[in-house]
Structures are given as structure tokens and as C-alpha cells.
N, C-alpha and C positions, 0 to 999 in steps of 0.2 A: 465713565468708570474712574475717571483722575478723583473725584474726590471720594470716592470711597476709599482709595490706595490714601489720597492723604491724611484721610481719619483713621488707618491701620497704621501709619506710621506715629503721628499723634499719640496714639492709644499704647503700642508696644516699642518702636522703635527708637525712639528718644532718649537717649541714656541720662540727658541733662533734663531737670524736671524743671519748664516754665514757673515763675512767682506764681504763688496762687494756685498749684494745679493740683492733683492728684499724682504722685510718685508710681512707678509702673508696678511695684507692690500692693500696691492700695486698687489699683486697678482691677490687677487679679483677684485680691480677695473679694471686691465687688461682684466680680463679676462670677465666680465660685460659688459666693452667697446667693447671689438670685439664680444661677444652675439649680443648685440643691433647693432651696424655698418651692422653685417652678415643680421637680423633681417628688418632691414631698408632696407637695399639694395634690400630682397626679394618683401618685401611690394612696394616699386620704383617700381622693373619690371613689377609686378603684374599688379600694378596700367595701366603704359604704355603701357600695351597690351591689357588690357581692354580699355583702350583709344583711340587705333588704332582700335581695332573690334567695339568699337560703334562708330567712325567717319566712315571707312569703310562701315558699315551699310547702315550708315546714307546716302552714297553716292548712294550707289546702289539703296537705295528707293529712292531715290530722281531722277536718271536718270527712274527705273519705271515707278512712277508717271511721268513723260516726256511720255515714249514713251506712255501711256496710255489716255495718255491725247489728245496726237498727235492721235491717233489713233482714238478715241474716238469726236475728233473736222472734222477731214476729213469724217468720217463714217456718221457724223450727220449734216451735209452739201450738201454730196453729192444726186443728182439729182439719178434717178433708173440708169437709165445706168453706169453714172458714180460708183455709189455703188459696182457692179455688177465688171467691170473693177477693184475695189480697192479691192473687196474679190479675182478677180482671181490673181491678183498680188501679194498680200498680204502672199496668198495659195503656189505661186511658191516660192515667197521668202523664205519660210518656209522648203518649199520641199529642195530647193538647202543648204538651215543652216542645216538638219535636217536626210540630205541623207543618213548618214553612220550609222543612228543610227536602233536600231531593235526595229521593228511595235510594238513588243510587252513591250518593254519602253515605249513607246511612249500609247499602250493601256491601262499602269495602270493607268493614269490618266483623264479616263472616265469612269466613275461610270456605273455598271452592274445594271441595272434594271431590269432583265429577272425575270419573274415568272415561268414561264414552258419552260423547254427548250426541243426544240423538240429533241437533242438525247440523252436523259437523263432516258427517261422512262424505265419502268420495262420490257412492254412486250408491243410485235410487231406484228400485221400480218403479214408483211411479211420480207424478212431478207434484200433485197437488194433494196436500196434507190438512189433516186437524189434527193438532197436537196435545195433549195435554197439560199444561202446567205444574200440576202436582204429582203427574205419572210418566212424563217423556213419551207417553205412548203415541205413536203414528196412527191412524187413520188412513187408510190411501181414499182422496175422491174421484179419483179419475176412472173412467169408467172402466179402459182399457190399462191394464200394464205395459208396460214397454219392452217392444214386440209380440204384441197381440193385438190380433185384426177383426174385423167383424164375420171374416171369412174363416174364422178359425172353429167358428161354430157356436157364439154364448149368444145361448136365449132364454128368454123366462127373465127370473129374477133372482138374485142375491142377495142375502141380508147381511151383515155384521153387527153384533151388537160391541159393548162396550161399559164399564163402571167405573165413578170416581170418587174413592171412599172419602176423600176427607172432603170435595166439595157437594157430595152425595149427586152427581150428574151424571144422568144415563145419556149413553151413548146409541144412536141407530143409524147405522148406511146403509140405506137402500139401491138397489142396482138394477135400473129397469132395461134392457137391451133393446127390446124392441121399441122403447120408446126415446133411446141414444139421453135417457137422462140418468142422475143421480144423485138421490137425496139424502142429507143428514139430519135428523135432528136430536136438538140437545134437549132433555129436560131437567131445569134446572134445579138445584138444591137449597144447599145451605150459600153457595157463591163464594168459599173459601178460598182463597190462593196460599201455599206456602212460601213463600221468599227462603226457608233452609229448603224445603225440598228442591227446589228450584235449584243451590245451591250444590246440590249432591247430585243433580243431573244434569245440567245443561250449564257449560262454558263460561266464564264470566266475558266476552267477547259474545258471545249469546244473547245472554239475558241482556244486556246492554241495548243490543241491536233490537232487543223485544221493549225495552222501557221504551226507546225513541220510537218504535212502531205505534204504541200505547200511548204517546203524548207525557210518558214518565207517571203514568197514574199507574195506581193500583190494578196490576189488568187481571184480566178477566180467567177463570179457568181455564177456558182453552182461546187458541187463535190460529191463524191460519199459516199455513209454510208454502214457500216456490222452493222446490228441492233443486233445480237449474240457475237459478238468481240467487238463491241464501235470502231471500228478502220476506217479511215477515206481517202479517196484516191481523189486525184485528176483528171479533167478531162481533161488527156491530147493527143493529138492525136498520132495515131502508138503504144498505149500501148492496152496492155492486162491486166487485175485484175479477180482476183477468189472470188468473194464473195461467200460460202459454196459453192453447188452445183450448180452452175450459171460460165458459164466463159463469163466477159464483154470483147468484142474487141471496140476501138473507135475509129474511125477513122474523118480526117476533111477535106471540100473542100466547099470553095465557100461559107465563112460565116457561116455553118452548121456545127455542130458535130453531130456525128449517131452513136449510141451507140447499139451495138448488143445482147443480152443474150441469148447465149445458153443453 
């Protein structure tokens, strides 16, 4: 550190100026001058780059407002058919921009309105579920509800039906006692899922746990629930699932899925 001290002395403390030197006036203003040049230069770039990002901006809002505009002039012209045509186009165009990206990017920006989400609750009659997608509605598959015994007296059989307007899937559970089984099947529709409906029923801590159950694809109208585990399966054919003491086989042929509990 000694010669830094004797370049500080050199530089200011010298009152008698070496031949040849710089006078400690001359000093300062050197050194003032290249402050403020440094100073300047910063404030310049500053400025410049703010000047790019608000023209920049400025450009983006402006193509925007274009396409919004466009959008908004075709929408409010168009005749029912044609409307219809411009949503389903509009829809693909989107799909093909938008393909690589995951559903659930794509679901943070539709607001959760759910109030009760059907798998959310504390306590369940029974433990193994078909749920709907686009209707939160439960299914119980278990043959027995909780605390009901074979002694209690059910024989014969039970039916439930069930409907799912927008993916037009009818619903059947079958309930055979004397032969300790229980069948569901679906028959399918149109295979529509909502993502808003979905959105107005069921939790986004939900739906979440149902994309990773789904592999993040597009699932399917309904799938399956463990009301004891919260754990969430899909319904897919040629598998087998254990919801507690229940083993589901599912099997599919001819539009139908037939879901077995033994």
C-alpha cells in the first residue's frame, strides 16, 4: 500500500509543483473532466435504452391494437355461420401457434372460480369414484358405502344412470350383490372436455394433480378418484387400478368403456 500513499501524495499533497508536472489545479480539473465525460456517457446510454424499450413498446402495442382490432371488425360483421367458421379457425390457428406448449401455461390464465370442489372434501361415503370433468359429478363404484355390510340386507341389483351434455357420455352403474361385483360403463360421445368448466369446478391444486395423473394431455371426460389418497387415475383401456379394497379392470370396444370392481 506504500506506493499507492505515494501516488496520493504526488497527485494532491505537493504544494511545490515538480518541472514538468501538472500543478494540483490542473489535476483536479483532469480529473472533474473525466468524472463528468464517464458520468455523461452513463446518463447517454441510459437514456438510449430507455428510448429503444419505449419505442419498442410502443411498436408492439400498436401491432396489438391491429390485430385486435382485426379481430374484433371480422367478429362483428360476421353473419352466424360465418362467425362460427371464424371461431373454428381462429381456435386451430391458435392450437397450431400454441402446440408445444403445456395445458397448464396455458390454464394460468383463466381465473379459478370454483367454490366447492368436488375432490376436495373432508369426508366421503364412499372411496372409489368416476368423476366427471365437465360436471364434478361423483359416481360412487364401491359396492358398499361406508358402514354397510353384506349383513345389512342388499340383494338383487342397482342401477344409476347418469348424462354428460357437452361430451354427450352416458353414464351406467351397475350393482350386482350377489355377485360382490360392480359395473360402470361409459358410452361415449362427442369426447369433449372443458378446461373453463373445469375451471368453475374443481381447484386449480386439482386440476393440476389430474394433468400429472393424465401425463398433461388433453384428458379425457371422466377419470377416476381414491377419495382416502386424493390420488387421481385415468380411464384408460387394458389397465387395471386398486383403489383400497376394490380392484378396477377397464376394458374398451365399440365406443363403450366397462369398468369392472371387484
Amino acid at each position: 500500500m506504500k506506493w499507492l500513499k505515494d501516488v496520493w501524495k504526488i497527485l494532491w499533497e505537493y504544494e511545490d509543483t515538480p518541472p514538468g508536472s501538472l500543478n494540483q489545479t490542473d489535476k483536479r480539473y483532469l480529473w472533474y473532466g473525466s468524472f463528468m465525460t464517464c458520468l455523461t456517457v452513463l446518463a447517454l446510454s441510459t437514456l438510449g435504452d430507455l428510448a429503444g424499450t419505449l419505442i419498442a413498446n410502443h411498436r408492439i402495442q400498436q401491432q396489438t391494437d391491429e390485430i385486435i382490432n382485426t379481430v374484433i371488425a371480422y367478429m362483428s360483421t360476421a353473419t352466424n355461420d360465418e362467425y362460427d367458421e371464424l371461431a373454428e379457425q381462429l381456435r386451430k390457428d391458435l392450437i397450431i401457434i400454441r402446440h408445444n406448449n403445456d395445458i397448464k401455461e396455458l390454464l394460468q390464465y383463466i381465473p379459478n372460480t370454483a367454490d366447492h370442489c368436488p375432490t376436495c372434501m373432508k369426508d366421503y361415503p364412499s372411496q372409489a369414484y368416476l368423476i366427471g370433468s365437465n360436471t364434478g359429478m361423483l359416481y360412487s363404484l364401491d359396492l358398499y358405502e361406508k358402514g354397510d355390510t353384506p349383513e345389512d340386507g342388499f340383494t338383487g341389483v342397482s342401477t344409476n344412470f347418469g348424462y354428460d351434455e357437452v361430451s354427450q357420455t352416458n353414464i351406467q352403474v351397475v350393482r350386482a350383490y350377489s355377485d360382490n361385483l360392480v359395473t360402470a360403463k361409459l358410452t361415449c360421445g362427442k369426447g369433449i372436455v372443458s378446461l373453463h368448466r373445469m375451471k368453475r369446478l374443481f381447484c386449480d391444486n386439482c386440476i393440476n394433480n389430474i394433468l400429472d395423473a393424465t401425463k398433461n394431455q388433453l384428458i379425457d371426460e371422466f377419470f377416476l378418484f381414491d377419495s382416502e389418497t386424493k390420488a387421481f387415475h385415468p380411464v384408460d383401456s387394458g389397465t387395471t387400478v386398486q383403489i383400497g379394497k376394490y380392484v378396477l379392470e377397464i376394458e374398451y370396444e365399440e365406443n363403450t368403456y366397462e369398468i369392472k370392481i371387484r
